[in-house]
FIFI-346631 format. One record per residue: x, y, z of N, C-alpha, C in turn. Coordinates in steps of 0.1 Angstrom, whole numbers, padded with zeros to 4 digits, always signed. Example, Ala and Ser with C-alpha at 12.3 -4.5 7.8 and 13.67 -1.06 7.14 Angstrom:
2
+0132-0057+0078+0123-0045+0078+0132-0033+0078+0128-0022+0071+0137-0011+0071+0129+0000+0079
END
This chain:
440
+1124+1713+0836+1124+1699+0829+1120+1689+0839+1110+1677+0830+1109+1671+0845+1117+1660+0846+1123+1652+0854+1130+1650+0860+1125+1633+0860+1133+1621+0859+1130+1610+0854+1124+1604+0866+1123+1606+0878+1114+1607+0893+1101+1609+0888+1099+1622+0882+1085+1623+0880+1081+1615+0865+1085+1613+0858+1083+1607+0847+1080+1592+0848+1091+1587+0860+1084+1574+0865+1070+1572+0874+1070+1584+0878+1060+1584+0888+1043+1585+0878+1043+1592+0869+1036+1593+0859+1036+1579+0848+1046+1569+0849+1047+1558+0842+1035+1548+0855+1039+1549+0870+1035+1543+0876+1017+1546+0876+1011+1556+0872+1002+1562+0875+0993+1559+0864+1004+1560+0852+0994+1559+0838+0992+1544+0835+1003+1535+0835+1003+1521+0828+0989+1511+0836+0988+1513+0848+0979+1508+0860+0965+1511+0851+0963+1526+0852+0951+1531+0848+0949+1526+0835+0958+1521+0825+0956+1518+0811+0947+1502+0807+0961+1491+0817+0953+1487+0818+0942+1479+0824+0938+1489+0837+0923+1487+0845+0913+1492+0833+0912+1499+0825+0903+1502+0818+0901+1492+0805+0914+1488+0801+0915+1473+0792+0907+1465+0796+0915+1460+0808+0909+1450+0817+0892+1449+0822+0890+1465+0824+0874+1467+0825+0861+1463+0813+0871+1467+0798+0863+1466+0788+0857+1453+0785+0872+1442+0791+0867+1428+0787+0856+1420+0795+0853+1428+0805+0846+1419+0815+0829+1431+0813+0819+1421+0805+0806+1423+0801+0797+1415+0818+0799+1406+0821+0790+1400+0834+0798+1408+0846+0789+1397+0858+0791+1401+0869+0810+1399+0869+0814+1405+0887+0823+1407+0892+0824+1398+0906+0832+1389+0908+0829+1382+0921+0844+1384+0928+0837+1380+0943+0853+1381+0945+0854+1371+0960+0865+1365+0962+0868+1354+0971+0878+1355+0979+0879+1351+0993+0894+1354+0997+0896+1337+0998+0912+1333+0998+0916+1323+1000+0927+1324+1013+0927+1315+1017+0936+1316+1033+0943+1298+1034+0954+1302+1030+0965+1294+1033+0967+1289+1046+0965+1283+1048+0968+1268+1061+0974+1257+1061+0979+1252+1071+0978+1237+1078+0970+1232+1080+0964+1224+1077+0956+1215+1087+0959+1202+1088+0954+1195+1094+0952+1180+1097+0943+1173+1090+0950+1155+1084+0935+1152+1077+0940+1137+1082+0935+1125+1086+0937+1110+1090+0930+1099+1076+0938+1100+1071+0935+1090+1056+0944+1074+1060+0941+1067+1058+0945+1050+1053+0957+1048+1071+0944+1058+1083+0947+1047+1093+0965+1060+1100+0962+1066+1095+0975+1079+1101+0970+1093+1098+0980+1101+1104+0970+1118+1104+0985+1124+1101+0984+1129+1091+0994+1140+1088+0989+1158+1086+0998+1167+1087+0993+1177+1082+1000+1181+1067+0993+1191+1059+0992+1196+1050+0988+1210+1043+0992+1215+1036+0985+1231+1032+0973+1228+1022+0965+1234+1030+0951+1236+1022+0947+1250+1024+0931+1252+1011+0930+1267+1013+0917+1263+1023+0913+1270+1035+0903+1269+1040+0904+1256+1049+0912+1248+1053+0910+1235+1057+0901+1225+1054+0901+1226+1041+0894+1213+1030+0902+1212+1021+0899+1198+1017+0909+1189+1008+0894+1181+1002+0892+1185+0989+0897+1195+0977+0889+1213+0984+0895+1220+0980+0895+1234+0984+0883+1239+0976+0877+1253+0981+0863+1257+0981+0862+1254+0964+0848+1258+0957+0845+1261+0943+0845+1271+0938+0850+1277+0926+0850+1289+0922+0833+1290+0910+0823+1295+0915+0813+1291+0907+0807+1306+0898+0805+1307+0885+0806+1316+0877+0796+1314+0869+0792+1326+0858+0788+1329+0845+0800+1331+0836+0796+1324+0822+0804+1325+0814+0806+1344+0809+0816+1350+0807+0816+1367+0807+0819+1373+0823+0817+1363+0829+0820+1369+0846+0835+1375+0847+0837+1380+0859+0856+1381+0863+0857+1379+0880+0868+1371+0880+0872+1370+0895+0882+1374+0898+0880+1380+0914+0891+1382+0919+0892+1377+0933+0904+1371+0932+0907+1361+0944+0921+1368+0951+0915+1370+0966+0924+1375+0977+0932+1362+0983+0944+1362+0980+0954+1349+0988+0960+1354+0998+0954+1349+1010+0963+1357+1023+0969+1340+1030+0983+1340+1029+0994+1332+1036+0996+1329+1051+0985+1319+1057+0991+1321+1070+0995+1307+1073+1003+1304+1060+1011+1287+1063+1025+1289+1063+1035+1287+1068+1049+1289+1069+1055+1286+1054+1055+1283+1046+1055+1283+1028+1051+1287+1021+1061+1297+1016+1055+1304+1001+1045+1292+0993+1041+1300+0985+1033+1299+0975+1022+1308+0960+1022+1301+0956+1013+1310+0944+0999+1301+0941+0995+1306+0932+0981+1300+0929+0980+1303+0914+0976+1293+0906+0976+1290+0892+0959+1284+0890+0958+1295+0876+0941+1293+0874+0943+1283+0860+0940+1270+0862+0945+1262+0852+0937+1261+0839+0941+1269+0830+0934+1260+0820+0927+1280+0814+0923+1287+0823+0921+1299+0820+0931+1309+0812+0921+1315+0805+0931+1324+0785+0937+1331+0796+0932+1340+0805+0939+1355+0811+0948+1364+0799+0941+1364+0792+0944+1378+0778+0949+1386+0781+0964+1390+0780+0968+1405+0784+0971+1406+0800+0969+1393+0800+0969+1394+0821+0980+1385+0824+0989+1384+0824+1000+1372+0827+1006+1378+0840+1002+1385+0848+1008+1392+0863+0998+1381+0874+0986+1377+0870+0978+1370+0875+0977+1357+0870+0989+1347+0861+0984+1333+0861+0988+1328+0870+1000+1326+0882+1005+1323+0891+1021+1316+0888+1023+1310+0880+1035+1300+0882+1047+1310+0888+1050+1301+0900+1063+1311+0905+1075+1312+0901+1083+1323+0899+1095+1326+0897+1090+1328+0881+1078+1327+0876+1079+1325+0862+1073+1343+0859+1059+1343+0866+1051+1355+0867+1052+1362+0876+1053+1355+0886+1054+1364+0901+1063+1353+0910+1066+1363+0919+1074+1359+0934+1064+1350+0943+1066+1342+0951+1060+1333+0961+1050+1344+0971+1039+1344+0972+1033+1347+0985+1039+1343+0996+1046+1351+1005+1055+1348+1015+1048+1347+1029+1048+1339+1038+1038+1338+1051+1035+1348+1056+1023+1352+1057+1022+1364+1070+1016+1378+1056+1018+1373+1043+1017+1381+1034+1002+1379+1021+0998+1386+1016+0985+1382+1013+0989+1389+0995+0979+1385+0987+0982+1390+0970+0969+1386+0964+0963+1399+0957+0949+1395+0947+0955+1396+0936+0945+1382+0930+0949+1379+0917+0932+1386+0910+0938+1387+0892+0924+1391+0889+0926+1379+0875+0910+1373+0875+0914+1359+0866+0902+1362+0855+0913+1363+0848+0900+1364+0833+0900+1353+0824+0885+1349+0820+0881+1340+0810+0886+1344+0802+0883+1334+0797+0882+1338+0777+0870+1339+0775+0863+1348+0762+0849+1348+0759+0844+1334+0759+0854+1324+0752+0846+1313+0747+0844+1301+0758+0851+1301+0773+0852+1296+0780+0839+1291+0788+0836+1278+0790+0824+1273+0795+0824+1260+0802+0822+1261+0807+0819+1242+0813+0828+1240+0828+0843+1231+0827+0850+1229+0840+0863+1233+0838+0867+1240+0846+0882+1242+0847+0888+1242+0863+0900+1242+0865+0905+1240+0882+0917+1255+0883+0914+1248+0894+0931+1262+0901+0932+1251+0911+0950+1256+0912+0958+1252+0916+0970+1259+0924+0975+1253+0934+0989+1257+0941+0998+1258+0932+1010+1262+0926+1019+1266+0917+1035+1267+0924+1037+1263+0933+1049+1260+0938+1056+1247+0943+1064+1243+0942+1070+1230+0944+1062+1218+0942+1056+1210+0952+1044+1202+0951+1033+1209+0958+1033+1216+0967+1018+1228+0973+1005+1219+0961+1002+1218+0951+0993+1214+0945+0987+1201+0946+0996+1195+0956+0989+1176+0958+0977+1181+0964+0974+1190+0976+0971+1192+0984+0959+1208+0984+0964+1216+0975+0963+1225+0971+0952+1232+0959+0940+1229+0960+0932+1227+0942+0917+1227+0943+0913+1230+0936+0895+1233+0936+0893+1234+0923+0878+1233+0918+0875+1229+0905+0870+1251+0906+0866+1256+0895+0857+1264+0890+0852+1260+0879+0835+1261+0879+0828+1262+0872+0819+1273+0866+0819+1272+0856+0818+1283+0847+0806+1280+0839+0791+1284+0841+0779+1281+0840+0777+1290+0830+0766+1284+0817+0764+1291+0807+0760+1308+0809+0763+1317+0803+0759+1329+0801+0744+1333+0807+0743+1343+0812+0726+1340+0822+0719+1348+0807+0710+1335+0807+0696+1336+0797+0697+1328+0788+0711+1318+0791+0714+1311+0776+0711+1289+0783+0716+1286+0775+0720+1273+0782+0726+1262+0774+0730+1251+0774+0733+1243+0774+0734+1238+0757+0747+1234+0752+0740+1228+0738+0734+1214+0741+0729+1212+0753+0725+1198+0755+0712+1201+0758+0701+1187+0763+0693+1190+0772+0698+1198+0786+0689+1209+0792+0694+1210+0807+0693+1201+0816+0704+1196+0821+0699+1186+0829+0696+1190+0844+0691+1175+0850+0682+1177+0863+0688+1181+0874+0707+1180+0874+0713+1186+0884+0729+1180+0881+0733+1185+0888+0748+1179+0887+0755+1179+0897+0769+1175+0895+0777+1169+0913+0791+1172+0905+0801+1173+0915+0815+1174+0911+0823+1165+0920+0829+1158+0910+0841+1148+0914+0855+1157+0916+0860+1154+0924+0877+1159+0921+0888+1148+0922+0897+1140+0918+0903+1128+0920+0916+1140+0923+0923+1129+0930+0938+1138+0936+0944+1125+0945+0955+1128+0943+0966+1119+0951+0969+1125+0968+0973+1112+0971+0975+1102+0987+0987+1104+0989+0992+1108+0996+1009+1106+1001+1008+1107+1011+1023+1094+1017+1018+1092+1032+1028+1103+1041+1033+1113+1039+1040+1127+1043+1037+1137+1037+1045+1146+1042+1041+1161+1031+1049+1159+1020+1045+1164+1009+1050+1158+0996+1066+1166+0993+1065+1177+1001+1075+1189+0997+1086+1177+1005+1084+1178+1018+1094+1170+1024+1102+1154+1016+1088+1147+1011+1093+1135+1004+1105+1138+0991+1095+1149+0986+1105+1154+0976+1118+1157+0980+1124+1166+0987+1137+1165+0991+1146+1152+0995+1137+1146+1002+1146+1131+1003+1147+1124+0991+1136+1127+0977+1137+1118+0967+1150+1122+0962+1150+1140+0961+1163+1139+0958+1177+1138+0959+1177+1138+0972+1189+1133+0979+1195+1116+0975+1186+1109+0973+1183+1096+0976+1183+1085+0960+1178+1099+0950+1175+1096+0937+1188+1082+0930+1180+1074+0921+1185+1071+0907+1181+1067+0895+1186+1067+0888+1173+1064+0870+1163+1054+0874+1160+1049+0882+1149+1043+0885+1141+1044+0897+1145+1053+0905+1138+1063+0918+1121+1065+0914+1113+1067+0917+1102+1067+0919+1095+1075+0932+1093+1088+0929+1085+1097+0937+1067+1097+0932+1064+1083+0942+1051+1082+0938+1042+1085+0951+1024+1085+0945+1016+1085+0957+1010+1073+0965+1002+1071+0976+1003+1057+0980+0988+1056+0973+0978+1064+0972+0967+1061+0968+0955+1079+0966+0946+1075+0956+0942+1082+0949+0929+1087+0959+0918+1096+0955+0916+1099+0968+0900+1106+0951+0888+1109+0959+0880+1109+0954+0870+1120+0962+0869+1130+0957+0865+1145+0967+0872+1141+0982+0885+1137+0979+0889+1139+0994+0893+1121+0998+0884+1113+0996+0886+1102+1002+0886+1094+0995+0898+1079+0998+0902+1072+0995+0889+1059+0992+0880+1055+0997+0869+1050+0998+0869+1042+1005+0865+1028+1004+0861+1016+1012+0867+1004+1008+0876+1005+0998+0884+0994+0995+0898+0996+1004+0901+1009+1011+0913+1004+1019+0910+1008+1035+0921+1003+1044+0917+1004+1055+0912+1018+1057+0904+1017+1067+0899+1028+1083+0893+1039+1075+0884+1038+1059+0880+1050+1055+0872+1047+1049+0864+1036+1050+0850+1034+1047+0837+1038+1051+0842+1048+1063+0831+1052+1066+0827+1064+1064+0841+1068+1056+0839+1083+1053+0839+1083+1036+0837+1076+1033+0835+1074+1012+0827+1086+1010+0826+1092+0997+0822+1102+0994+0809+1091+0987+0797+1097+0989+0783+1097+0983+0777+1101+0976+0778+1102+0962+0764+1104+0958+0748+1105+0955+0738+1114+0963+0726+1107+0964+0719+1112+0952+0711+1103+0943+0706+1102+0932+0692+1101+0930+0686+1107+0921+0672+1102+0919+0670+1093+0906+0659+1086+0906+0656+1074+0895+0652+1085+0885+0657+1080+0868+0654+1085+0859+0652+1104+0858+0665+1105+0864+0669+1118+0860+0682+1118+0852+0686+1129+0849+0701+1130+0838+0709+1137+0846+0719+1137+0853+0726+1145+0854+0742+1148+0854+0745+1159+0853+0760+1166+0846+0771+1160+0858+0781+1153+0854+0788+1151+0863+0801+1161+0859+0806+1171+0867+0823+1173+0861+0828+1165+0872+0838+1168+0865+0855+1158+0870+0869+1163+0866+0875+1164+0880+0884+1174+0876+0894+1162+0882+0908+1159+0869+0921+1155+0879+0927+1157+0882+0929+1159+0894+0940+1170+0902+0953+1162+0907+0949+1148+0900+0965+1137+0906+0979+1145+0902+0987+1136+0913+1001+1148+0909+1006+1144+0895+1011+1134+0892+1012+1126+0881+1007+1119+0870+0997+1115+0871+0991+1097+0869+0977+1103+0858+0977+1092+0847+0962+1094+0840+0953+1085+0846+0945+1091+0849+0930+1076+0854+0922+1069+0850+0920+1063+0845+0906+1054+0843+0891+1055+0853+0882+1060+0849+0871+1066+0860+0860+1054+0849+0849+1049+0859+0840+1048+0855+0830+1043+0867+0818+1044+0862+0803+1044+0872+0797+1030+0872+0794+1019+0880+0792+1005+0878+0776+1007+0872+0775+1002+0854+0762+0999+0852+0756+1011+0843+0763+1023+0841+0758+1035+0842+0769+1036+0830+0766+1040+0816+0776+1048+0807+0775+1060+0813+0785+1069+0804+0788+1081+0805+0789+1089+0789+0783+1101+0790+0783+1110+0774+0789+1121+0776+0798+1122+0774+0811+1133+0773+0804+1141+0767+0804+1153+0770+0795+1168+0765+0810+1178+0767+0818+1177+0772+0829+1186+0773+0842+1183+0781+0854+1190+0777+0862+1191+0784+0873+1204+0786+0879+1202+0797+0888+1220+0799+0883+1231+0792+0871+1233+0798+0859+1246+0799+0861+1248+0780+0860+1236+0777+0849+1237+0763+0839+1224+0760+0828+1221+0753+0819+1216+0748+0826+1203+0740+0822+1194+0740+0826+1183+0730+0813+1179+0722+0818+1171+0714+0805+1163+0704+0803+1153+0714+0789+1146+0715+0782+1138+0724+0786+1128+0722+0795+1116+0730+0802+1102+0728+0796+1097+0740+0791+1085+0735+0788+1075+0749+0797+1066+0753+0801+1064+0762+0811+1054+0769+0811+1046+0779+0815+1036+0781+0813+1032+0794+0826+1035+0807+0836+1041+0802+0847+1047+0809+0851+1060+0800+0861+1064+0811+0868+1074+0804+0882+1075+0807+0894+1079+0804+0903+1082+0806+0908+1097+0808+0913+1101+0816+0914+1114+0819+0926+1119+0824+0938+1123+0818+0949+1126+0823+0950+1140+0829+0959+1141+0838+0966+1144+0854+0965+1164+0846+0954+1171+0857+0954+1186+0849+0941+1186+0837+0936+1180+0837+0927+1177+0827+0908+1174+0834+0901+1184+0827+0890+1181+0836+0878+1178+0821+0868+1171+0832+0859+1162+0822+0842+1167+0827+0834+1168+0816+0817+1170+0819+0812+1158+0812+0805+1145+0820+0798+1141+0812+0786+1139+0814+0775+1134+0811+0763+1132+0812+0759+1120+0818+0754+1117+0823+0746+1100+0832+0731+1103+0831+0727+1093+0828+0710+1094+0834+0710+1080+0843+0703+1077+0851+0700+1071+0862+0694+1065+0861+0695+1053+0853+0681+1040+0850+0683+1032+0851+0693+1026+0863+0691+1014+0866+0683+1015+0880+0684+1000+0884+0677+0996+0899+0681+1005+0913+0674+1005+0918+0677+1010+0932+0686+1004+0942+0695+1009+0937+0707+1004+0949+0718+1018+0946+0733+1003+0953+0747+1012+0956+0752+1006+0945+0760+1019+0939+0771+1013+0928+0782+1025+0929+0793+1015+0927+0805+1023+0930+0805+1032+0918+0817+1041+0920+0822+1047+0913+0840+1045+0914+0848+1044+0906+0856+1042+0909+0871+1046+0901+0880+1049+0904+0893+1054+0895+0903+1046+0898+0912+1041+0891+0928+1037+0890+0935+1041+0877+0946+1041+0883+0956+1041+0871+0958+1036+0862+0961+1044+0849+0962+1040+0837+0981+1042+0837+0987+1028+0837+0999+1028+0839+1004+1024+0823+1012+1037+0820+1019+1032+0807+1033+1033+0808+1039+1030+0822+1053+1023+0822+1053+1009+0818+1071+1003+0818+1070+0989+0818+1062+0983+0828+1051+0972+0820+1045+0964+0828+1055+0957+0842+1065+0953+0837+1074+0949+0849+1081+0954+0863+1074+0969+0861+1076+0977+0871+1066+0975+0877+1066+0967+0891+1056+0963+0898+1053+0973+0911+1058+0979+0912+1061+0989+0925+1054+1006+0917+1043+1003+0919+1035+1018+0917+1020+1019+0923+1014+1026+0924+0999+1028+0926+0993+1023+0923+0990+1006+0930+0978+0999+0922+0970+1000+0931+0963+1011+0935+0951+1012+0948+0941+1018+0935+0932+1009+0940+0915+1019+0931+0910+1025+0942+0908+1039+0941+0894+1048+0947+0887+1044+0943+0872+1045+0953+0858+1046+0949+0853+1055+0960+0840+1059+0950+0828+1066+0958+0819+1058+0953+0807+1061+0961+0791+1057+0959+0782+1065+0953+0778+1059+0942+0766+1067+0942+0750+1055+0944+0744+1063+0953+0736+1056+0955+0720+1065+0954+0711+1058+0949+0699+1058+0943+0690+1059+0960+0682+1076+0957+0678+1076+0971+0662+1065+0970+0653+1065+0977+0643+1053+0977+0639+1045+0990+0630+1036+0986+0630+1024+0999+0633+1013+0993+0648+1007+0996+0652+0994+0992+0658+0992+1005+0660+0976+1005+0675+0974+1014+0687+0973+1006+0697+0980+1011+0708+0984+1004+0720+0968+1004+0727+0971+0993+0734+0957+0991+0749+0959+1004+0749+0946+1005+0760+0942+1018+0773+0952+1006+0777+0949+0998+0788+0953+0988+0782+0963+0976+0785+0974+0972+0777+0980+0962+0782+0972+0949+0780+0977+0939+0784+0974+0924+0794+0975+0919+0805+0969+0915+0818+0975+0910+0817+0974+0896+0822+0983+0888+0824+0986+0871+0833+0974+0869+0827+0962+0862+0832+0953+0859+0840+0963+0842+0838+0971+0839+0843+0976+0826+0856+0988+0828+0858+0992+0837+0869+1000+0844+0880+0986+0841+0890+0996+0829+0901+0991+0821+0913+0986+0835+0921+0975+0835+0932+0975+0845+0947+0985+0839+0951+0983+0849+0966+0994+0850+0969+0992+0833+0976+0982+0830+0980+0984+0819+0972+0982+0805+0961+0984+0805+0952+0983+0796+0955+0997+0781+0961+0991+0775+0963+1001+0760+0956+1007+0754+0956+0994+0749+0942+0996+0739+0930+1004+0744+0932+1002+0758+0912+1010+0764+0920+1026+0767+0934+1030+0767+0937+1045+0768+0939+1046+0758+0944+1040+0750+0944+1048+0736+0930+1051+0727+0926+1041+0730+0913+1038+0722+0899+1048+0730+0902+1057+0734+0895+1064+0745+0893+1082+0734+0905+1082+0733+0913+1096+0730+0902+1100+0719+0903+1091+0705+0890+1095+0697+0877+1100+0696+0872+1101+0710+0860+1100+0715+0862+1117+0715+0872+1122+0716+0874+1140+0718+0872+1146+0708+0863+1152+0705+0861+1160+0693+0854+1171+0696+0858+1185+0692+0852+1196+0694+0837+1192+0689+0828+1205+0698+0815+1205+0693+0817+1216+0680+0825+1227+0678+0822+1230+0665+0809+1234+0663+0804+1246+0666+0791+1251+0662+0792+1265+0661+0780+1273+0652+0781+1288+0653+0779+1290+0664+0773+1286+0676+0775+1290+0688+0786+1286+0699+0796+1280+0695+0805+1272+0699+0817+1270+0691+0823+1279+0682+0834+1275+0675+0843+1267+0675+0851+1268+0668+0861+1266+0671+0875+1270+0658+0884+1279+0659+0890+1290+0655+0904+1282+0654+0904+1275+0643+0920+1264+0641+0928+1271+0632+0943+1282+0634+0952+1286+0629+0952+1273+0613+0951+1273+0598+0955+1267+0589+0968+1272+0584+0966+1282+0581+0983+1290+0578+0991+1283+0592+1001+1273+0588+1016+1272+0593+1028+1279+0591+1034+1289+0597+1045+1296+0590+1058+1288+0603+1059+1281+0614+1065+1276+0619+1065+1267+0622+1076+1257+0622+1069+1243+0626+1084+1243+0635+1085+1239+0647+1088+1237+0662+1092+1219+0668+1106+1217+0666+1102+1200+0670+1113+1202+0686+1105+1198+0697+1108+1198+0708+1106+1183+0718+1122+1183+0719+1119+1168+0730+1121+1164+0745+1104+1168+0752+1105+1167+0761+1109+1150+0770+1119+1153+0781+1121+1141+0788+1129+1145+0799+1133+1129+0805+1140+1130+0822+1147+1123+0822+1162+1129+0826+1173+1121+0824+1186+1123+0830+1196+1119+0834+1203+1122+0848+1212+1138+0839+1212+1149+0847+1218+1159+0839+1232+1158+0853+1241+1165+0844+1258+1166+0847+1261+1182+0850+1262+1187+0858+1266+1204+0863+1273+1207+0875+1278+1219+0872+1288+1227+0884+1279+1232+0895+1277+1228+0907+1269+1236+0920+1281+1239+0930+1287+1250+0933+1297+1257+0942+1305+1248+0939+1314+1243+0929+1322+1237+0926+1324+1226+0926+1317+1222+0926+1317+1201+0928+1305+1196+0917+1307+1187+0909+1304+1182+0898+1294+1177+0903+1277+1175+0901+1264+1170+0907+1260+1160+0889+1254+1148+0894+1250+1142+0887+1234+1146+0894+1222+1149+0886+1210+1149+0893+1200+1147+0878+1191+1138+0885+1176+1139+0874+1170+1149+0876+1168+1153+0861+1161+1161+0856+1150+1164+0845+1138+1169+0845+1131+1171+0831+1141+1182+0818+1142+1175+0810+1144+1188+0804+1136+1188+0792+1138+1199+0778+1133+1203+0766+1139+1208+0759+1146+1197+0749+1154+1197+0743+1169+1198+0745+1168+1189+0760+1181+1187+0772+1183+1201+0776+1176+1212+0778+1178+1225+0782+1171+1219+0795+1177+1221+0807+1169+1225+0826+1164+1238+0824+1157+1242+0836+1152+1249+0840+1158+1253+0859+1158+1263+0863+1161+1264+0874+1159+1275+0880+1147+1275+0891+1146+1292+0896+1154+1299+0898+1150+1310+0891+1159+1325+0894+1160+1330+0906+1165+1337+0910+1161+1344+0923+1149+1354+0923+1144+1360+0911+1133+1364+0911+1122+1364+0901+1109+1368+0895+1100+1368+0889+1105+1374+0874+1103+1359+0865+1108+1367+0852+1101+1375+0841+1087+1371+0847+1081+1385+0845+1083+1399+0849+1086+1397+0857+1091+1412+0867+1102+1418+0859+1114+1405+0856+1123+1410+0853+1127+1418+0840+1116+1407+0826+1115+1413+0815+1105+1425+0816+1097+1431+0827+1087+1444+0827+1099+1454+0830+1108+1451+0841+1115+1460+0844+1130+1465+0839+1129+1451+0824+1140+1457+0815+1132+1469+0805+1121+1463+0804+1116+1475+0792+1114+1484+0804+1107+1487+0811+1105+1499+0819+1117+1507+0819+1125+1502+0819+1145+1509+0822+1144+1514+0805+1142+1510+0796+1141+1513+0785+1134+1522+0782+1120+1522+0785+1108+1534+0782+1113+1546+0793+1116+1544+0802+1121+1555+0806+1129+1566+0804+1144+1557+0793+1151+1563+0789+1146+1571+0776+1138+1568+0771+1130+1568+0762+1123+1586+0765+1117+1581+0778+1110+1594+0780+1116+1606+0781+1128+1604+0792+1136+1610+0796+1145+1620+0782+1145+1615+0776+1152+1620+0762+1140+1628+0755+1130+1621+0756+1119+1630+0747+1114+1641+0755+1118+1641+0769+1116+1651+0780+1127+1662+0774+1138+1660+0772+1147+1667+0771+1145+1671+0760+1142+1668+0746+1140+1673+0733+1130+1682+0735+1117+1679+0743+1107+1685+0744+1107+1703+0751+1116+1700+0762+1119+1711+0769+1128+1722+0762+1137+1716+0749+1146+1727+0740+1135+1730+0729+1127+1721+0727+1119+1728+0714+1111+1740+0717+1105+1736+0728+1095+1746+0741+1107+1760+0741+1121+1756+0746+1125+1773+0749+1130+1780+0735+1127+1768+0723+1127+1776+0710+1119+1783+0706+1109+1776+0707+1097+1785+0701+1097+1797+0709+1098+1795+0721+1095+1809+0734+1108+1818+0729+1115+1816+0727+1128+1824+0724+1126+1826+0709+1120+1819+0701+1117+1829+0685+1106+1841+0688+1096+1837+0699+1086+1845+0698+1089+1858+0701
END
């Protein structure tokens, strides 16, 4: 009889193989693959130098660049003194939830000195901009890169192709490591505590509106009367932004690696995890004009104490001019509390909706779900002393790491199950076997 050792060992041997060949079926394009390397490094923003965990020692972290149908696989090797995971945002991963990242949720923390390949699957219908991310504590201020996901090879665009394109990444400023701030927020906390950033940062830099970093503003160099694809990914920890280009509308063609219907605008709004494709053509004069983001603040106006720093970058029109003492500012970039221009934004989202671009909306309702997310001082027992502490909850339920992966945990309740499972059908198996042999 065999013996629940081998029966596991045969569980371990077959489920893998089951499904690598699943896994195989769905991936029609190429196969890419990346290592990522966890670090410290050093970076001197607004006039001080702190360190931080980045992948590669850049802030925003390399590009994940693809065909739609493609699959990656990304090598995370830890050589920063804090755990971490890596979350592919915005990506289906079908049947793959051992590879989205969120810690304690799917998997255990990559522990220093320790390395983990993830394998990240599209969705068929996935195209345009999506990001990854750090997945533990705050690790993601710091932590993040866009992937792009290029039409199918032989196919293109439901737009014109345009003449080239550039990626923005916006992400927040903090003047320490954020993990550390965090801890003193909570020590420190009360219903009106504020764990915020000092300023917003634009592929990396803060621009030329604040001290000691105008000489490092991010650029873009352009040509006259061409069109090209901007994405834009927000990687802020918190915050929705208001983005716009001085002089220059923008035509939203898509968002979170799908297609939109073509809207012209002169801004956009773009909340925190949320990435944007839009269109520019380049027909004004030859010069500098900013580009620029702030916050779209929809707390009480009377809360004067938050992030009113604007990023900018340049983009500037290459040529022979003399360049202006001051570039162009978007006199149309909405202020902090501006409503009406964030609400009034949102409409502009409409699927593209095409036979070549669906879109597949459940009409049958058989559940309807009412859930109230918020943050609010919760009341509990920690080693016996009563803690008042702020918290998110959903539907006043917290959340609080386990000690381990609750994926893990629910794989390895059924596994304890299917085993028992086998083990009995081993045993039925083995008396039916010395029945028959014993009638013969």
């Amino acid at each position: 009889m065999m013996g629940l050792t081998k029966m596991r060992f045969l569980l371990e041997m077959l489920v893998p193989a089951l499904l690598t060949g699943m896994l195989a079926s769905m991936a029609e394009g190429r196969t890419h693959y990346y290592d990522f390397v966890l670090k410290e490094s050093k970076f001197t923003r607004l006039c001080s130098t702190k360190s931080m965990m980045t992948v590669h020692g850049s802030f925003p972290g390399p590009v994940i660049r693809i065909h739609r149908g493609d699959m990656v696989y990304v090598n995370v090797h830890n050589q920063d003194d804090f755990g971490a995971t890596i979350h592919w945002h915005g990506v289906k991963q079908t049947r793959n939830p051992w590879s989205d990242g969120p810690d304690h949720i799917t998997q255990c923390r990559i522990q220093p000195g320790s390395n983990f390949t993830y394998n990240v699957i599209f969705g068929e219908d996935q195209e345009g901009t999506l990001w990854w991310h750090a997945h533990s504590d705050w690790t993601r201020a710091s932590v993040h890169g866009a992937i792009v996901i290029l039409p199918t090879e032989g196919t293109t665009y439901p737009f014109p192709k345009p003449d080239g394109e550039h990626l923005l990444v916006l992400a927040s400023w903090f003047k320490g490591d954020l993990n550390d701030e965090y801890e003193e927020f909570l020590s420190n906390q009360t219903e009106t505590t504020v764990l915020d950033d000092i300023a917003f940062t634009i592929n990396g830099e803060p621009g030329d509106l604040v001290a000691c970093d105008g000489e490092t503003t991010h650029r873009w160099l352009v040509d006259y009367g061409k069109t090209y694809l901007l994405r834009i990914v927000n990687a802020v920890v918190n915050s929705e932004l208001f983005f716009a280009i001085s002089e220059h509308n923008l035509t939203i063609v898509g968002t979170d690696g799908a297609y939109t219907k073509p809207r012209v605008t002169s801004y956009i709004m773009i909340a925190p995890g949320q990435t944007m494709d839009v269109l520019i053509t380049t027909n004004q004069g030859l010069s500098h004009y900013y580009m620029a983001a702030r916050q779209f603040a929809t707390f009480d106006p009377n809360i004067t104490e938050f992030n009113n720093m604007t990023a900018t970058a340049i983009l500037q029109y290459r040529g022979n001019y003399a360049p202006p003492d001051v570039p162009s500012f978007p006199t149309n970039l909405p202020l902090f509390h501006d409503l009406d221009s964030g609400l009034g934004f949102l409409p502009l989202l409409r699927s593209l909706a095409t036979p070549e671009h669906p879109v597949n909306v459940p009409l049958n309702i058989t559940t309807r779900m009412f859930i109230t997310a918020s943050i609010n001082m919760v009341n509990y027992t920690f080693e016996g002393t009563e803690v008042s502490h702020l918290a998110a909850s959903l539907n006043n339920i917290t959340f609080m790491d386990p000690t381990s992966s609750i994926l893990l945990a629910y794989y390895r309740y059924w596994y304890y199950i299917v085993s028992l499972f086998l083990c009995f059908f081993d045993h039925f198996l083995y008396k039916l076997i010395n029945l028959v042999v014993f009638e013969y």
